[in-house]
VMD Tcl script that draws the C-alpha trace (Angstrom):
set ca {
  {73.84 44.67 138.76}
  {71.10 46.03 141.07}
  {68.30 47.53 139.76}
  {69.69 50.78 141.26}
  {72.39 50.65 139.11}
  {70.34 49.33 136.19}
  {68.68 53.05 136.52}
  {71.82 54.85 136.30}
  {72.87 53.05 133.43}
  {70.05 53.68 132.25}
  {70.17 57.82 132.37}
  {73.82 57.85 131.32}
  {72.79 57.14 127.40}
  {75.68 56.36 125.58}
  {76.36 59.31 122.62}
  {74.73 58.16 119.19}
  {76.97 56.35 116.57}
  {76.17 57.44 113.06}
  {76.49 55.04 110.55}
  {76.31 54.87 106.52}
  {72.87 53.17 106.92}
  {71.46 56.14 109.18}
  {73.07 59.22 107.21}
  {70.54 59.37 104.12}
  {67.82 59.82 107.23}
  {69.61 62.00 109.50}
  {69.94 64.02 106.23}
  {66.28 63.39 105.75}
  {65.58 64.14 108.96}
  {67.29 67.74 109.00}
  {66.94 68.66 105.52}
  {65.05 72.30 106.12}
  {68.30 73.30 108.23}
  {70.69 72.48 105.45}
  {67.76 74.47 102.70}
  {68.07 77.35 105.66}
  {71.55 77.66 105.42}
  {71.87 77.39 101.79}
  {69.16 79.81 100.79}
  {71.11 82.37 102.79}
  {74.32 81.72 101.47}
  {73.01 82.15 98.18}
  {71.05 85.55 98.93}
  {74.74 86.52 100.44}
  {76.39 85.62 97.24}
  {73.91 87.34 95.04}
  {74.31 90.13 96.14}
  {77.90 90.01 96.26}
  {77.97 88.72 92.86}
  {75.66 91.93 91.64}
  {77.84 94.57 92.97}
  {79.22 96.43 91.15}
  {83.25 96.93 91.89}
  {85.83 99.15 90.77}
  {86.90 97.94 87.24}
  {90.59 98.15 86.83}
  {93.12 98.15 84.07}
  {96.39 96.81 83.36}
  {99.31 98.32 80.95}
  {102.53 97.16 80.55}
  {105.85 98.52 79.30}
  {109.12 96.09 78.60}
  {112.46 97.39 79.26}
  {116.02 95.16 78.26}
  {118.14 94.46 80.60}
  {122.36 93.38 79.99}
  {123.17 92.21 83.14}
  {123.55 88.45 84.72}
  {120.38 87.46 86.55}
  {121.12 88.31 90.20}
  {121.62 91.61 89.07}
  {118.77 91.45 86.95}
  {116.52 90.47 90.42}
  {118.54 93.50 92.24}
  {117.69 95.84 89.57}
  {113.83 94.41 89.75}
  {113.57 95.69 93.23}
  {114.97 99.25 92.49}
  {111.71 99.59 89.84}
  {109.77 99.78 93.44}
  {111.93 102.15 94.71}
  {111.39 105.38 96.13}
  {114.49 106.33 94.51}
  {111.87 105.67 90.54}
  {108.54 106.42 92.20}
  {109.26 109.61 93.85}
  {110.11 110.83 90.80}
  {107.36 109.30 88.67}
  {104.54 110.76 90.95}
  {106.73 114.31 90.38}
  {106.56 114.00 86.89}
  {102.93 113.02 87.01}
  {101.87 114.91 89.64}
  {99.91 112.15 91.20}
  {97.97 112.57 94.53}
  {99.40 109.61 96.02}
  {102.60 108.41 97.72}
  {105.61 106.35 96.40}
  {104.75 103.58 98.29}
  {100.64 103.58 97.62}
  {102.17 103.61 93.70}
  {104.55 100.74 94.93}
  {101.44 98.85 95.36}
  {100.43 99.12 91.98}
  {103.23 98.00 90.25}
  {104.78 94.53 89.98}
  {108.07 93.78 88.21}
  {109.23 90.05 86.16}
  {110.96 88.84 83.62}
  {109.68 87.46 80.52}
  {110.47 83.63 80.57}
  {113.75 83.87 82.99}
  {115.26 86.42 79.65}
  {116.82 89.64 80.09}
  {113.31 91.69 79.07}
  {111.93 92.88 82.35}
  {108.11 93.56 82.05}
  {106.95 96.46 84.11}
  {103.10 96.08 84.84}
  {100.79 98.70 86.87}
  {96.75 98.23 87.45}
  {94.66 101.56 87.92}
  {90.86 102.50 88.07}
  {92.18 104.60 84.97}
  {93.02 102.80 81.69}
  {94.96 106.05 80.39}
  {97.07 106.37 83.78}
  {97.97 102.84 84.18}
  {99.91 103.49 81.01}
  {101.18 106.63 81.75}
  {102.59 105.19 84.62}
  {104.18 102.29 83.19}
  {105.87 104.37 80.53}
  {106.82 106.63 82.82}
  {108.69 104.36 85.36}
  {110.25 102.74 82.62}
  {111.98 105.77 81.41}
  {112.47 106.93 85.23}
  {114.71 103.38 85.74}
  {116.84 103.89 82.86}
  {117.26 107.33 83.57}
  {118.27 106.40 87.84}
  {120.27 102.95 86.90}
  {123.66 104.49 85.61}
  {123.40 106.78 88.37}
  {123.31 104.10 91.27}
  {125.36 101.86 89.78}
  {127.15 103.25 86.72}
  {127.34 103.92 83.06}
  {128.39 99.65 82.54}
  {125.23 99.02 81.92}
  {123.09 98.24 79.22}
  {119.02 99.27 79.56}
  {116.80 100.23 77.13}
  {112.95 100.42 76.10}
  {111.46 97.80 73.94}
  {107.85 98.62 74.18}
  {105.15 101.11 75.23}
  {102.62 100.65 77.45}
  {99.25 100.21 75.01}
  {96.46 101.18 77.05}
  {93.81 98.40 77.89}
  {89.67 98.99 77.69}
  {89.33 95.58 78.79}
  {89.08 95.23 82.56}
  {90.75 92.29 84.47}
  {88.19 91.93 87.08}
  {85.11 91.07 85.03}
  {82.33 90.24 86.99}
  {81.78 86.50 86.97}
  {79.50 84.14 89.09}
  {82.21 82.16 91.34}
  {80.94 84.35 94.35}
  {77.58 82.25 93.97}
  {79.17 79.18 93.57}
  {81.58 79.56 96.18}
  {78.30 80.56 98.51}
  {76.75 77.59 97.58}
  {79.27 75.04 98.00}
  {79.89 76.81 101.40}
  {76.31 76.97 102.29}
  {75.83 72.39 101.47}
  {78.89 72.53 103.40}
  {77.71 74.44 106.26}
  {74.16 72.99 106.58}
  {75.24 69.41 106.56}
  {77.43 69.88 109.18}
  {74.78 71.70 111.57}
  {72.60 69.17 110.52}
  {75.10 66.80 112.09}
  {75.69 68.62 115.26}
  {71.36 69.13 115.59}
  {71.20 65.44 115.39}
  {74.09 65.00 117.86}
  {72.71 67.31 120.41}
  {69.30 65.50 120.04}
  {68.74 62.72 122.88}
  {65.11 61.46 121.73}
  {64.74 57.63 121.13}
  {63.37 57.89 117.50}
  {63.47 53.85 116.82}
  {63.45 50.30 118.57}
  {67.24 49.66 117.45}
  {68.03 52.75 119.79}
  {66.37 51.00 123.22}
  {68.08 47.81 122.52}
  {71.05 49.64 121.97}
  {70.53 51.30 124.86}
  {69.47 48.85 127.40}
  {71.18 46.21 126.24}
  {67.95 43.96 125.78}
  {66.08 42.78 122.88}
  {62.78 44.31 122.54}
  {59.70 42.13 122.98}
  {57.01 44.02 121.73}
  {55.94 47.86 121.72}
  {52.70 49.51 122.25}
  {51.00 51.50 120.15}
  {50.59 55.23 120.16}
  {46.90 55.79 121.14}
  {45.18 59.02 120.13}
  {41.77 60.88 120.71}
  {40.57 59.26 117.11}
  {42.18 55.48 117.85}
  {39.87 55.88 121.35}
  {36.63 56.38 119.51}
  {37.31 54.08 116.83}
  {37.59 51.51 119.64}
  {34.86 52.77 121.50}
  {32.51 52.74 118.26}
  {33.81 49.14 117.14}
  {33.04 48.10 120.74}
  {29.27 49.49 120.89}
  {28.85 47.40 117.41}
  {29.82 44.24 119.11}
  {27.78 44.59 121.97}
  {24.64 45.17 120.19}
  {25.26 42.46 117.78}
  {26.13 40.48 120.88}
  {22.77 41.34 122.35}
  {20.62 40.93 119.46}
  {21.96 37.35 119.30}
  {20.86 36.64 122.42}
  {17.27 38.55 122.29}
  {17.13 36.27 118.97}
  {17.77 33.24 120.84}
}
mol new
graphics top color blue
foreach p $ca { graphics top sphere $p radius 0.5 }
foreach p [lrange $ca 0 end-1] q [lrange $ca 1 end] { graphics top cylinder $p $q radius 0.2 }
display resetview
């Protein structure tokens, strides 16, 4: 190899391999960017965590059910129904649509038995119970008329209304941030270090030459100078003392 091509090889510097040994000081090394990062994901998720959101309520109201249980899952799915809800926002003269109320609701049995819990969340305690009584009495009322008088439906229970919201505030938002934030700054730490070419250590030039190194020289600063200098001055006037002496 010519020492032309020894120069090329030279500037094409192979990409750094990272290795258990050098992690702890790449980490070391970058540690303010990962702080950075995670002192901003926690501001984010304190102030997420201090807002205040919309507490909600739930009520539910149980309703029996004598029919097989694919008929049971059919009749599930009319609770949703326009067919109910139209009526229920009629009755309570609700300011939103059948489908917005859809939304609210959700429908299942109790442990895969013929009681069919109907459950509905609301910014109101009072309403979300209203509602849930009210849709329950709407589907027995709209059953025998869709599919006849055969069958067997009935309330067990009244919706009790709930003071108790179900979104208490909690601090997983800060958690989450932080995790996210360690996360995040290790792994721009990783990419800094990646994207930085500088030869930090004499492992690196043998690595990259493909040499052993010999010896180094020292960095030599403004203070290193004079403290040469100085040290130099004293041995020449010792030097020349000694021979005056002599």
């Amino acid at each position: 190899m010519n020492n032309f091509e020894k120069t090329n090889h030279v500037e094409k510097r192979k990409p750094k391999d990272i290795n258990l040994k050098e992690l702890f000081q790449v980490l070391k090394r970058r540690y303010w960017i990962i702080l950075i990062v995670m002192l901003l994901s926690s501001a984010v998720g304190v102030i997420q965590n201090n807002s205040k959101p919309i507490s909600l309520y739930q009520s539910s109201s149980d309703i029996f059910i004598n029919a097989n249980p694919e008929l049971r899952k059919t009749l599930q799915v009319i609770v949703k129904n326009s067919t109910v809800l139209d009526k229920v926002v009629e009755e309570l003269t609700l300011t939103k649509t059948a489908e917005a109320l859809a939304e609210q609701i959700s429908v299942s049995s109790i442990e895969e038995t013929q009681v069919v819990r109907i459950s509905v969340i609301d910014s109101d305690p009072s309403l979300a119970a209203k509602i849930a009584d009210t849709t329950a009495e709407v589907f027995i009322e709209k059953v025998p008329m869709i599919l006849g008088p055969d069958y067997t439906l009935r309330q067990l229970s009244k919706a009790k209304v709930s003071r108790i919201p179900i979104n208490q505030p909690n601090n997983n938002k800060l958690f989450i941030a932080l995790i996210g934030g360690l996360v995040v700054g290790i792994g721009l730490a990783f990419l800094v270090e990646s994207l930085d070419d500088r030869i930090r250590s004499e492992h690196e030039i043998e690595l990259l030459l493909g040499i052993p190194l010999l010896g180094k020289v020292s960095r030599v600063t403004r203070r290193s100078v004079k403290k040469k200098s100085s040290n130099w001055q004293i041995v020449i006037e010792q030097r020349g003392e000694d021979i005056g002496n002599n």
